[in-house]
C-alpha positions as CSV (number, residue, x, y, z in Angstrom):
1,X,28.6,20.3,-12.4
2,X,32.2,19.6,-11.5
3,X,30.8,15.9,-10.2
4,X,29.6,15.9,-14.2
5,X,33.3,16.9,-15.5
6,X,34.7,14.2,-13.3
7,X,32.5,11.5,-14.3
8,X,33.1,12.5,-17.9
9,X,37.2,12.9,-17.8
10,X,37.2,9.3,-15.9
11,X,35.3,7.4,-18.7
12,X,37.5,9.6,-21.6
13,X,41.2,8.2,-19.8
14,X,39.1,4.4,-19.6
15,X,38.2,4.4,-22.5
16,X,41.8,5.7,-24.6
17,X,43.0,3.2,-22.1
18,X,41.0,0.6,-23.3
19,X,42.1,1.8,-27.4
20,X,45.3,1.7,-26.6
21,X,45.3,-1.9,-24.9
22,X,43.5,-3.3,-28.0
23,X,45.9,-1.7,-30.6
24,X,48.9,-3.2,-28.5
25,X,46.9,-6.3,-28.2
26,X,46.5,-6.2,-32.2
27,X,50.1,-5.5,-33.0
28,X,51.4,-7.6,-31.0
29,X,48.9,-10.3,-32.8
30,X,50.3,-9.5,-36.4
31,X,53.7,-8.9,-35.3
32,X,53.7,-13.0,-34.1
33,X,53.3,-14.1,-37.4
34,X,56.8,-14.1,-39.5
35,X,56.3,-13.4,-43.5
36,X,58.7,-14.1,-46.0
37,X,60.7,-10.5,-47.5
38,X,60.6,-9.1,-51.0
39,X,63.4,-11.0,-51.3
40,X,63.4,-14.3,-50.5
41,X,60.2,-14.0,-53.2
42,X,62.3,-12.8,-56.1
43,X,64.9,-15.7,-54.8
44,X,62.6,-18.1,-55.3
45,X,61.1,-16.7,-58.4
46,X,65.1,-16.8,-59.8
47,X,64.9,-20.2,-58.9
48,X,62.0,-21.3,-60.7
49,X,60.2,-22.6,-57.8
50,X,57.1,-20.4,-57.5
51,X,53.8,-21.6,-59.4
52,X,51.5,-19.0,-59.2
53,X,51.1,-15.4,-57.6
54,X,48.1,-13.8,-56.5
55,X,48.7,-9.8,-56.9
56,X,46.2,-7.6,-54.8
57,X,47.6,-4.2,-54.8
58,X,51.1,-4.1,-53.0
59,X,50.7,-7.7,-51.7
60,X,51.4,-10.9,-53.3
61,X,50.4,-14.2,-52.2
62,X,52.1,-16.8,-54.1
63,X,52.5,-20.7,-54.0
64,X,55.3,-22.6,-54.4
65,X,56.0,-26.0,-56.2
66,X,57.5,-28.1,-53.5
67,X,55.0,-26.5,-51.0
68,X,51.2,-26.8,-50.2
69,X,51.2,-23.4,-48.3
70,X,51.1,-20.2,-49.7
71,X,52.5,-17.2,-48.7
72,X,52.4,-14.0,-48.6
73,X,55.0,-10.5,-48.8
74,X,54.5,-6.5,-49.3
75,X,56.4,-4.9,-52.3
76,X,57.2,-1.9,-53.4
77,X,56.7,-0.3,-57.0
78,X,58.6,-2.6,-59.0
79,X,57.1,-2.4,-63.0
80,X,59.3,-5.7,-64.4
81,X,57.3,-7.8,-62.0
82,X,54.8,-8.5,-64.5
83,X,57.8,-9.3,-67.0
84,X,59.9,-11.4,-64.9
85,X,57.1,-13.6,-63.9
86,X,55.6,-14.4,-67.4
87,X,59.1,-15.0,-68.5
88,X,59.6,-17.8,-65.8
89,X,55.7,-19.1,-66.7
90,X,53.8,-18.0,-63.4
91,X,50.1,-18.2,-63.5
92,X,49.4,-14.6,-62.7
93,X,46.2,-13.7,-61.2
94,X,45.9,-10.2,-60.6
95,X,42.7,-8.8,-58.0
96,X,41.7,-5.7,-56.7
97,X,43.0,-4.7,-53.4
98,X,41.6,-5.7,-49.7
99,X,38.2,-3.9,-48.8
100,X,37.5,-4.9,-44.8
101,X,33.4,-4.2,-44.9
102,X,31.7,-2.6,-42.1
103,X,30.7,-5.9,-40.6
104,X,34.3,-7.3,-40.6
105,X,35.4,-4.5,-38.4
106,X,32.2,-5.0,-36.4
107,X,32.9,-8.8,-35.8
108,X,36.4,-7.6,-34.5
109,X,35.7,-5.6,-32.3
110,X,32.9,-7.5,-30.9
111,X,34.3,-9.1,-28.3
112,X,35.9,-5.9,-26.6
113,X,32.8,-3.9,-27.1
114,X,31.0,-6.8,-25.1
115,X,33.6,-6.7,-22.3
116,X,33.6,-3.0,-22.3
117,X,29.3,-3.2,-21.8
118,X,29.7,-5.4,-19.1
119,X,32.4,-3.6,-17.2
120,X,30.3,-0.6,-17.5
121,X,27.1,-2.0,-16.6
122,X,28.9,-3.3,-12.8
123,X,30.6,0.0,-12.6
124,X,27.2,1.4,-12.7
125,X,25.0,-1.4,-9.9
126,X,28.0,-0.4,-7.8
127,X,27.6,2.9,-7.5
128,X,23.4,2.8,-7.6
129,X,21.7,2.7,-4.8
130,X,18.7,0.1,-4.0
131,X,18.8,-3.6,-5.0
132,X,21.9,-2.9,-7.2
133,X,24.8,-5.4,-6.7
134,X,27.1,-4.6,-3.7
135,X,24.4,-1.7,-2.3
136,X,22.0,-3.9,-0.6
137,X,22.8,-1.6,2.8
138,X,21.9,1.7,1.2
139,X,18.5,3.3,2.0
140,X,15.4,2.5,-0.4
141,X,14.4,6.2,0.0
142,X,12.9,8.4,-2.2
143,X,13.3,12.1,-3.0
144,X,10.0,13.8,-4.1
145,X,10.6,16.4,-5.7
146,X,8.0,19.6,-6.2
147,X,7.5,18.4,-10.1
148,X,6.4,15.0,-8.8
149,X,3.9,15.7,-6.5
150,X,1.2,18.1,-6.4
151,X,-0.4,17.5,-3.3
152,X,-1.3,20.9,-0.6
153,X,-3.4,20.9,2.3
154,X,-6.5,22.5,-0.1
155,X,-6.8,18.3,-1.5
156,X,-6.6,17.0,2.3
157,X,-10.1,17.9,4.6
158,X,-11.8,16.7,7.8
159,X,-8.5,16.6,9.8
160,X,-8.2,20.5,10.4
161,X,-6.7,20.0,14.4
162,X,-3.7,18.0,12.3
163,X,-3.5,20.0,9.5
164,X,-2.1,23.1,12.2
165,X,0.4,20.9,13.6
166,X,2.1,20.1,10.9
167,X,1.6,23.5,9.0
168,X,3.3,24.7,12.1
169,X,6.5,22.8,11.3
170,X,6.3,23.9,7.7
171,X,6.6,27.2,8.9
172,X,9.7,26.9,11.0
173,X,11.1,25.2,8.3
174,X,10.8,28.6,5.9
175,X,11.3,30.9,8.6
176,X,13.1,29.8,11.5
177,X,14.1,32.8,12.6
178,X,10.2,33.6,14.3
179,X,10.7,30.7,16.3
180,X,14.4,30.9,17.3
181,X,14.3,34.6,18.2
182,X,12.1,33.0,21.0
183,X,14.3,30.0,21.9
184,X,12.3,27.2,20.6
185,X,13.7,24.3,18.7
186,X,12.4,22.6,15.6
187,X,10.9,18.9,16.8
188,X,12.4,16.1,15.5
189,X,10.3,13.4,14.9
190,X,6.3,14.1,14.6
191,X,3.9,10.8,14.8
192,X,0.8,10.5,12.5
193,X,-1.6,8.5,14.8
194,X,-4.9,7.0,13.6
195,X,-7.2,4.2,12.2
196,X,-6.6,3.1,8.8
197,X,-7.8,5.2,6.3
198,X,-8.1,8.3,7.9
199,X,-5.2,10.3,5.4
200,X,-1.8,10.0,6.8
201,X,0.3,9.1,4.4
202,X,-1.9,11.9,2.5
203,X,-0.9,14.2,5.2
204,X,2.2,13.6,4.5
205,X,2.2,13.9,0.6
206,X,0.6,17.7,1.4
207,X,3.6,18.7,3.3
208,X,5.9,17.1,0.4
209,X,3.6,19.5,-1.6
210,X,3.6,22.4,0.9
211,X,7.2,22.5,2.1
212,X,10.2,23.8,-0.3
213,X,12.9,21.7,1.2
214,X,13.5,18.5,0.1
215,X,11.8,15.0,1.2
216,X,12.2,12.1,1.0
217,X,9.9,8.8,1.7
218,X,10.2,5.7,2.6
219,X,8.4,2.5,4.2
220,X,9.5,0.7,7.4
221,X,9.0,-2.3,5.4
222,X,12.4,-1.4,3.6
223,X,14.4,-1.6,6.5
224,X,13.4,-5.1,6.6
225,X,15.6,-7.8,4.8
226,X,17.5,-11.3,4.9
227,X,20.7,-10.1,5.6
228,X,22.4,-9.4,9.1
229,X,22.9,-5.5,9.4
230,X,21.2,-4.4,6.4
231,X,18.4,-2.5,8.6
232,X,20.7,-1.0,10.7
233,X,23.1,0.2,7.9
234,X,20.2,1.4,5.6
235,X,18.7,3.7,8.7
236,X,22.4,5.3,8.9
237,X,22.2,5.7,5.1
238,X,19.0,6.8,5.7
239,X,20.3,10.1,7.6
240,X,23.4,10.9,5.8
241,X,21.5,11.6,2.9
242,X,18.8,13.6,4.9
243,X,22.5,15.7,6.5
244,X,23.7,16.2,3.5
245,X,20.2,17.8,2.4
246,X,19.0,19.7,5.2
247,X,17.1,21.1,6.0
248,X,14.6,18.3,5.0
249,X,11.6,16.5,6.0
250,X,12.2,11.7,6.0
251,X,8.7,10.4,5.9
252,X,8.4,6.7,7.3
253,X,5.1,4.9,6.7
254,X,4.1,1.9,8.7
255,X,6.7,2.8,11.2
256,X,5.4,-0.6,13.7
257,X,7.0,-2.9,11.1
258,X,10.8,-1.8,12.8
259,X,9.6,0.3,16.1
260,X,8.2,-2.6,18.0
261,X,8.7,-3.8,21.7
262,X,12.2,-4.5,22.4
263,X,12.8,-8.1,24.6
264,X,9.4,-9.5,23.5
265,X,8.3,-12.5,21.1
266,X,11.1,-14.8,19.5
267,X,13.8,-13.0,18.9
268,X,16.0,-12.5,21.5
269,X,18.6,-9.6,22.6
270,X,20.0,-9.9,19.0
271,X,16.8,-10.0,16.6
272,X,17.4,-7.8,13.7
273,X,14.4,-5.7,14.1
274,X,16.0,-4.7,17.2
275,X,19.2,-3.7,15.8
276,X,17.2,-1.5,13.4
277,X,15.2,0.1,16.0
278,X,18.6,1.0,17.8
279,X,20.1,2.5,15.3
280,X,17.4,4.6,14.7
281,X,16.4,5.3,17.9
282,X,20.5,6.9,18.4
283,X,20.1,8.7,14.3
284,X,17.3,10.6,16.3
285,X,18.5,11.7,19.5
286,X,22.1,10.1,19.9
287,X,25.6,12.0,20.6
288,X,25.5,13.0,17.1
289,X,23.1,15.6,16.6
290,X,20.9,16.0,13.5
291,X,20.3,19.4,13.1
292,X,17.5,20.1,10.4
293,X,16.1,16.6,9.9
294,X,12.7,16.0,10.7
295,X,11.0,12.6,10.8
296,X,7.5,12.1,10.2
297,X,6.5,8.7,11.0
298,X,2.9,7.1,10.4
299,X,1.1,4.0,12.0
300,X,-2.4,2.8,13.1
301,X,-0.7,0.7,16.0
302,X,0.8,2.7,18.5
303,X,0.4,0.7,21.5
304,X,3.0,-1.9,20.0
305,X,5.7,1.0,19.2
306,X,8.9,1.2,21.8
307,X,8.6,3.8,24.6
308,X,12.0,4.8,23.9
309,X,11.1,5.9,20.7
310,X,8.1,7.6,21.7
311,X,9.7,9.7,24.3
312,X,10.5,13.7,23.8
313,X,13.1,14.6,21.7
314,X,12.6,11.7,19.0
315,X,8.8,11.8,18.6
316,X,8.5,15.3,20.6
317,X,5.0,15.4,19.1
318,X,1.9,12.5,18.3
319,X,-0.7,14.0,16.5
320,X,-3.7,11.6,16.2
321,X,-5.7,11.8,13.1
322,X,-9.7,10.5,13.7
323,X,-12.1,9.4,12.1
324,X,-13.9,12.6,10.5
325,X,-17.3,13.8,11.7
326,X,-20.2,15.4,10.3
327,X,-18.3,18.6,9.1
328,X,-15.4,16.7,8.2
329,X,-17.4,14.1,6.1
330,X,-18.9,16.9,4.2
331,X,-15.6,19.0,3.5
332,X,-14.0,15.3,2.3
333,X,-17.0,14.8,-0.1
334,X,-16.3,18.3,-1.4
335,X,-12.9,17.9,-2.1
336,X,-13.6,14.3,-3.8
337,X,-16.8,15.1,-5.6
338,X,-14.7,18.2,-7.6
339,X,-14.1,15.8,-10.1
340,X,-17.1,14.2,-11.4
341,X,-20.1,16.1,-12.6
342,X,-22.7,16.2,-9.9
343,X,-26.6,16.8,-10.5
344,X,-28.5,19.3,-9.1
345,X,-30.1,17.0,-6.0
346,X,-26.8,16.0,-4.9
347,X,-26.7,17.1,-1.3
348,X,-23.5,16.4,0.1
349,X,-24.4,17.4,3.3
350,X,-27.0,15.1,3.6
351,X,-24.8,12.0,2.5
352,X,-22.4,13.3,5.0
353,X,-24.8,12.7,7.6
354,X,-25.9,9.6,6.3
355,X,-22.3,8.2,7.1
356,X,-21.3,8.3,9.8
357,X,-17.8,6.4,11.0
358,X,-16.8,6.4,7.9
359,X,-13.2,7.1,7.2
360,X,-11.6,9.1,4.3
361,X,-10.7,6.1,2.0
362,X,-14.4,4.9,2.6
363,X,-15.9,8.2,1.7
364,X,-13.7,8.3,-1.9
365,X,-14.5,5.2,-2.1
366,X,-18.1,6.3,-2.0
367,X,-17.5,9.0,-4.4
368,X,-16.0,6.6,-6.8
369,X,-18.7,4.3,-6.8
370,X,-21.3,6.4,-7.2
371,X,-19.4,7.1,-10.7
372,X,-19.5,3.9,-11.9
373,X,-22.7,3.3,-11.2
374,X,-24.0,6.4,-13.3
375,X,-21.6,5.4,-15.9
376,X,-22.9,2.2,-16.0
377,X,-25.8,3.5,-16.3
378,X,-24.8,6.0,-19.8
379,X,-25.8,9.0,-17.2
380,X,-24.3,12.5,-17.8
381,X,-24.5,13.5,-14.3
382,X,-23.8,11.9,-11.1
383,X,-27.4,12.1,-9.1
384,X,-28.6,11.4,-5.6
385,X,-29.7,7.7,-6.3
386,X,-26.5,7.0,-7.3
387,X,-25.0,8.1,-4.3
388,X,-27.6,6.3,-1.8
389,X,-27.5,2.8,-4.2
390,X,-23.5,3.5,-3.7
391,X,-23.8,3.8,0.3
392,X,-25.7,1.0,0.7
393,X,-23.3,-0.9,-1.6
394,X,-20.4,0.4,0.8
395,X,-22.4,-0.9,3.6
396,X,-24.2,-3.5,3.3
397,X,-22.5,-5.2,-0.1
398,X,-23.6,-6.2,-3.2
399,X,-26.4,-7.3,-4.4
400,X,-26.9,-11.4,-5.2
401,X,-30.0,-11.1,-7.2
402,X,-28.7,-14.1,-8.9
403,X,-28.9,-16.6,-5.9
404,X,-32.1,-18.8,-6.1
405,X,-33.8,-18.7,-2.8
406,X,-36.8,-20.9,-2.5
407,X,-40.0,-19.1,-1.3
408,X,-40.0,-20.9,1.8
409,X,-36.7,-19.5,2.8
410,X,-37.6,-15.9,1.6
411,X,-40.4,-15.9,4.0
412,X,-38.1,-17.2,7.0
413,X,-35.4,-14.1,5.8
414,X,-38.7,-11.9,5.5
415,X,-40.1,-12.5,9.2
416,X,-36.3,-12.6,10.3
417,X,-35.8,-9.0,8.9
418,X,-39.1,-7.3,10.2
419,X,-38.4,-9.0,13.6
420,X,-35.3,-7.0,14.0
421,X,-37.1,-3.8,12.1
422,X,-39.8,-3.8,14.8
423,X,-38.1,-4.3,17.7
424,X,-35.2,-1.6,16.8
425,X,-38.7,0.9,16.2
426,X,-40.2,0.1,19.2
427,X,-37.4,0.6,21.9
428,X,-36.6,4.4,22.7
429,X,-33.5,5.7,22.0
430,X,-32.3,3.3,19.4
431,X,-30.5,4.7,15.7
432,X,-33.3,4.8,13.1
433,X,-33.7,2.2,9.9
434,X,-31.6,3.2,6.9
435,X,-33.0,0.2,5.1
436,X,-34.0,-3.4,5.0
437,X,-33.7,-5.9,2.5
438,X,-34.5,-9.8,1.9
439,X,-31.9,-9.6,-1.3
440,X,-28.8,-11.3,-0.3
441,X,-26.0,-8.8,0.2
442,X,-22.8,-9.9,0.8
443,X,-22.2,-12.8,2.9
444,X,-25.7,-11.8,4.5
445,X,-29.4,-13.1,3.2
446,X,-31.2,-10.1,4.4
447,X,-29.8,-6.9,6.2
448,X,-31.8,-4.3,8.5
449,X,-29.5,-1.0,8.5
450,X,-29.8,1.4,11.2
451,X,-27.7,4.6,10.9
452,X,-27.2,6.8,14.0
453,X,-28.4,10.2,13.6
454,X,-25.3,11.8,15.3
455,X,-21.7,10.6,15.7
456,X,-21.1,8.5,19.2
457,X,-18.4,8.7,21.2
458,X,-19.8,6.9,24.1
459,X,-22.6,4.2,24.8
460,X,-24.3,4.1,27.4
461,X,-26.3,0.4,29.3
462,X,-29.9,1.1,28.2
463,X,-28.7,1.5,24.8
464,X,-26.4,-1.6,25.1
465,X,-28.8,-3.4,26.1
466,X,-31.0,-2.1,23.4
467,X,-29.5,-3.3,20.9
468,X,-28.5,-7.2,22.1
469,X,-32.8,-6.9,22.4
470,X,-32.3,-5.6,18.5
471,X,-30.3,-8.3,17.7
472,X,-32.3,-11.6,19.1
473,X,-35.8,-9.7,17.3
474,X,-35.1,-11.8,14.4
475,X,-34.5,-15.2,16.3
476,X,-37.8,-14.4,18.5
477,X,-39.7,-13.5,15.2
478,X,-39.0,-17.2,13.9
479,X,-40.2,-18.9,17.2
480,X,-43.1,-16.6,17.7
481,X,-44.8,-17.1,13.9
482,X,-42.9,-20.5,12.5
483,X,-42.4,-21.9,15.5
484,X,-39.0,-23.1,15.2
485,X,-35.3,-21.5,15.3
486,X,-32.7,-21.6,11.8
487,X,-29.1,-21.1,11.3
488,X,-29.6,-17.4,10.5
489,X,-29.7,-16.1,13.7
490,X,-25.6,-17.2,14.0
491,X,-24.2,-13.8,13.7
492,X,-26.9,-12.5,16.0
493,X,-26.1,-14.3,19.2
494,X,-22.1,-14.0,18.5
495,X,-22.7,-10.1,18.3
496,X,-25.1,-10.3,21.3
497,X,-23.1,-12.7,23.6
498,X,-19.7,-10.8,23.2
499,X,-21.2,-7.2,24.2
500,X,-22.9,-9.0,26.7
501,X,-19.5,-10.8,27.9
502,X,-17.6,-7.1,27.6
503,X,-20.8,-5.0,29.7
504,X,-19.5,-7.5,32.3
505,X,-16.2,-8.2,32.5
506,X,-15.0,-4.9,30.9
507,X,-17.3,-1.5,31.3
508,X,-18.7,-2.8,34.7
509,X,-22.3,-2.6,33.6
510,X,-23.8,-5.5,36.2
511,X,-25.4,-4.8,39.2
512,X,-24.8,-8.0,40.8
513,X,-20.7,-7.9,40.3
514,X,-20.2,-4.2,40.2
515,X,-18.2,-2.0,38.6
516,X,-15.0,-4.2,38.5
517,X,-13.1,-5.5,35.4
518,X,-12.5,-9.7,34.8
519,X,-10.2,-11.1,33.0
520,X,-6.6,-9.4,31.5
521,X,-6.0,-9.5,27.3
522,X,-2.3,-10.6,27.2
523,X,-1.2,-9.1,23.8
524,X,1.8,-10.7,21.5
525,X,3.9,-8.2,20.7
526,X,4.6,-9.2,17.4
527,X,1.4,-10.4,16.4
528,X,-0.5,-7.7,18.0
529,X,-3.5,-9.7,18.7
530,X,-5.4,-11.0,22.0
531,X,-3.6,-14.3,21.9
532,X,-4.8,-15.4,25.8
533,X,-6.6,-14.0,28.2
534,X,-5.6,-14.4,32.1
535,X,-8.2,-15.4,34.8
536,X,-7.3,-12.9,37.6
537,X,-10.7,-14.4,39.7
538,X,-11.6,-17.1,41.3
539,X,-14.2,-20.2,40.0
540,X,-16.8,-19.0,42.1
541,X,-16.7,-15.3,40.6
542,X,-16.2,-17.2,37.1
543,X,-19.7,-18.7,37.7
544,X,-21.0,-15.7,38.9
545,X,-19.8,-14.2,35.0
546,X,-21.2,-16.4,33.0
547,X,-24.8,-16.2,35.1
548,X,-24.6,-12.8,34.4
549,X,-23.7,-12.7,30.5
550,X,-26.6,-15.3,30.1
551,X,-29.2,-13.2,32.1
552,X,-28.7,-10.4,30.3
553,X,-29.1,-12.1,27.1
554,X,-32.3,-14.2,28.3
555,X,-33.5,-11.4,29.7
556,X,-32.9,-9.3,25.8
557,X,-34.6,-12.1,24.7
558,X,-38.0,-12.7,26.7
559,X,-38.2,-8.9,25.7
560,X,-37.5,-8.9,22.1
561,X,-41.2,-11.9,22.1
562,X,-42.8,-9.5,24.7
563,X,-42.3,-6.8,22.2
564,X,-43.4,-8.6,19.0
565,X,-46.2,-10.7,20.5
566,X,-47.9,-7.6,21.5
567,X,-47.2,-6.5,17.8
568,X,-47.8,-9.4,15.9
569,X,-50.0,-7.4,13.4
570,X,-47.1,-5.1,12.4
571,X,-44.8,-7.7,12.1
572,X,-47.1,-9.6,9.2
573,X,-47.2,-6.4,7.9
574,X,-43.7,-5.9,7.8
575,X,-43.2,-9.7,6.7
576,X,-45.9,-9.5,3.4
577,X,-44.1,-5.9,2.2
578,X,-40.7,-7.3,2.3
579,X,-42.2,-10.5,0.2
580,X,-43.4,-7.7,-2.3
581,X,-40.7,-4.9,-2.5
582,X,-37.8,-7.1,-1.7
583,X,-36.1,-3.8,0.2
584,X,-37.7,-1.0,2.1
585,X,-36.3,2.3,3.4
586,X,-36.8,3.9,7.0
587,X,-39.7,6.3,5.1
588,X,-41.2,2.9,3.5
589,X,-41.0,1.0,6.9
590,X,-42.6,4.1,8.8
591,X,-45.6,4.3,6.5
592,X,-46.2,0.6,7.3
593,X,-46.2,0.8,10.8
594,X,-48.3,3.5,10.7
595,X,-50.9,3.2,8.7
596,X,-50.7,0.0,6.4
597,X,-53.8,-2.6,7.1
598,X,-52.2,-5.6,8.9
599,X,-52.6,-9.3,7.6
600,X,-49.9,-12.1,7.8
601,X,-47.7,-12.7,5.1
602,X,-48.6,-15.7,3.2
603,X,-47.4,-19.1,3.3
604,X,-45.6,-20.8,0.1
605,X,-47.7,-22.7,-1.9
């Protein structure tokens, strides 16, 4: 309040200042210009020289005879006036008395009401904060207050290991005392780690929500800006204001954008992201000590981030946030389907299985879609079918029912497809169909979907191998019944040659070369990308790498025809439903390869 009363007494004195400079400026205005006295009029009125008089209450504007001005004087009460001037022969023209309308006075004051605006309105940038004139160096940061968001830990699932971490620091900061009586220390700077999607910067809204001290948010993108300096000095600002609110929680998102590698890329010793990563590297654990300020940082690149700033003491904690599994996917879908109306044969546990490596922003996304589509469709409830038609939306695309295929490329998609189908249900091992479809999706003509029953963690060679055999079904399907080889299989033999390539030079997986590792990615520190790749072997062992990678491929391959050649009734099977349904689900594919009558799928006419 007393910051109030200042503010308020400063603009009272500027602005009797300012009342006071006009009125001088006015006086001294009318004071420049000299009128004639009462009585140099009634000397010239003696004389015979005025003309006529203008009489508009005590003034009088007359003209004289030897003179094309007029002028004008004040007088007093003087009743012979009248008299005296019809007695000399004056034309006497008498008016009512100056009236200065509203607008008058406006116009007047016009020009220092628009000086006092746009004083005001610079006083004002300069003391803002932001992109205001003269405060480009102050922090972008905003305070969230409990009003604004309404976020707890109840609206953020699937991530219970992270959830305890950070419920732990909310803890110390209501009570410190538990955790001082014992001699620990509050950490200073906690790291959200984890794929994109996956809720941290929703973690970090629930302790906005959950915590009663203030915090304040900001991106590492705002440290980022044109100017020499500004970074650094909008860090410092950054942590005054979180001093002069402790205790309090900063939360920076997409901290990689100012925490990268020092001494790498372009820049040099005196690249301005460097000066910003100093200066916050000494705001978190320099001389100065912050007592009370905790920084919660989030990224989904943590192998580009400084070590400096991931030692003890200014990130004393990394807590990595997953991808959810089975449980998780099922709490997520709970706290997301609360909102819409959901029919009785919804089982969320069921689509939680269904989906597996599927983030949190992928699951709403589900959610949401599944809510259009039974809008779309004037539904009252959200059902099961909207769900699955939303998953495989999610997955696989949409639908491009409105692409004309001719019927002699359907039937190439068709035997394509079941190629793939059949070999993925022969081998052992292998994730089960979800679906496949002949209806472009996508960027894709036809799609076979496998979905793992469980989550993986870990694959192991047969199943490698299993599925580059998977992939080159649908190439060996075209040679074995059309006898020739399309454009289709592209995306096939880039998948299959590059898991190939990494079994070899990367997990080891070869017999004949053993379990070494070929070949060293040299990352770009800014870009964050394989940019080269260095050749720590020899010609001969180079040789050796690519024999390998293109048996194991041939070798996928002869199997995949061996597979379907001995099955060449299923796969016309497979081929003349696809024709007919368009898309089949594991169930529908099942039944056919169990018990439908075989016959080819026809030609076009």
């Amino acid at each position: 309040m007393n910051q109030v009363y200042k503010n308020l007494a400063l603009w009272m004195v500027i602005g009797l200042i300012v009342i006071l400079l006009f009125t001088v400026f006015q006086g001294a205005q009318q004071g420049g210009q000299e009128q004639p006295n009462f009585s140099e009029f009634l000397r010239a009125l003696d004389q015979g020289r005025v003309e006529s008089v203008v009489i508009r209450g005590n003034h009088v504007t007359y003209s004289l005879k030897d003179s094309a001005q007029t002028q004008r004087t004040y007088i007093v009460e003087y009743p012979d006036l009248v008299k005296t001037l019809k007695e000399r022969g004056v034309r006497i023209a008498v008016k009512p008395p100056d009236s200065n309308p509203w607008y008058a006075i406006f116009l007047q004051w016009v020009p220092m009401l628009l000086f006092i605006g746009v004083w005001i309105f610079f006083m004002r940038q300069m003391q803002g904060g932001g992109a205001k004139a003269l405060s480009f160096g102050k922090a972008r940061a905003r305070l969230i207050s409990e009003k604004q968001n309404k976020i707890t830990f109840q609206d953020v699932a699937g991530v219970d290991e992270a959830k305890e971490e950070l419920r732990e620091i909310i803890d110390f900061l209501k009570d410190p005392q538990k955790f001082q009586k014992l001699g620990g220390k509050i950490p200073k700077g906690v790291l959200l780690v984890g794929p994109p999607g996956t809720g941290k910067t929703l973690l970090a809204k629930a302790i906005a929500g959950e915590s009663n001290v203030p915090f304040f948010s900001i991106s590492g993108s705002d440290f980022v800006e044109m100017f020499v300096g500004v970074g650094a000095s909008r860090v410092r600002d950054l942590f005054d204001q979180g001093k002069k609110h402790a205790p309090c929680i900063i939360f920076m998102d997409e901290i990689d954008a100012v925490g990268r590698h020092r001494g790498a890329g372009l820049g040099g010793g005196h690249d301005e992201r460097e000066q910003t990563l100093n200066q916050l590297l000494v705001e978190m654990d320099g001389f100065e000590t912050n007592e009370g300020v905790i920084l919660v940082a989030a990224t989904n690149r943590p192998d580009v981030l400084d070590p400096a700033l991931l030692r003890p003491g200014r990130f004393d904690r990394q807590v990595v946030v997953p991808r959810p599994d089975v449980k998780g996917r099922e709490e997520i879908l709970r706290v997301h389907a609360r909102r819409i109306p959901l029919a009785p044969n919804v089982e969320l546990k069921v689509l939680a299985r269904g989906s597996p490596g599927f983030s949190g922003a992928d699951l709403a996304n589900l959610v949401n879609e599944a809510a259009l589509l039974a809008a779309r469709q004037n539904k009252k409830l959200v059902e099961m079918s909207d769900f699955e038609n939303a998953k495989d939306k999610v997955l696989m695309g949409v639908e491009r029912r409105s692409m004309i295929i001719s019927d002699t490329e359907k039937r190439i998609i068709a035997y394509h497809e079941a190629g793939h189908t059949l070999v993925a249900d022969f081998l052992p091992g292998t994730d089960p169909i979800h679906k496949v479809t002949i209806i472009p999706r996508g960027r894709a003509l036809g799609l076979t979907q496998q979905l793992p029953l469980d989550d993986k963690y870990n694959y192991s060679r047969d199943y490698l191998i299993n599925r580059i055999t998977i992939l080159l079904g649908g190439r060996a399907a075209e040679e074995i019944v059309l006898n020739q080889q399309t454009t289709g299989a592209g995306d096939d033999l880039e998948k299959a040659t590059e898991m190939a390539r990494k079994m070899v030079c990367e997990w080891g997986m070869s017999e004949k070369l053993g379990p070494l590792t070929f070949g060293k990615n040299e990352e770009h520190i800014f870009l964050g990308r394989e940019v080269t790749r260095s050749k720590d072997y020899s010609e001969e062992t180079a040789l050796q790498i690519d024999a390998e990678i293109k048996r194991i491929v041939v070798d996928a391959a002869a199997r995949a025809h061996q597979i379907l050649e001995e099955n060449i009734e299923k796969l016309h099977a497979l081929a003349r439903a696809l024709l007919e349904r368009e898309s089949l689900d594991g169930e529908e594919v099942a039944r056919i390869l169990r018990t439908r009558p075989f016959q080819e799928a026809p030609a076009p006419a």
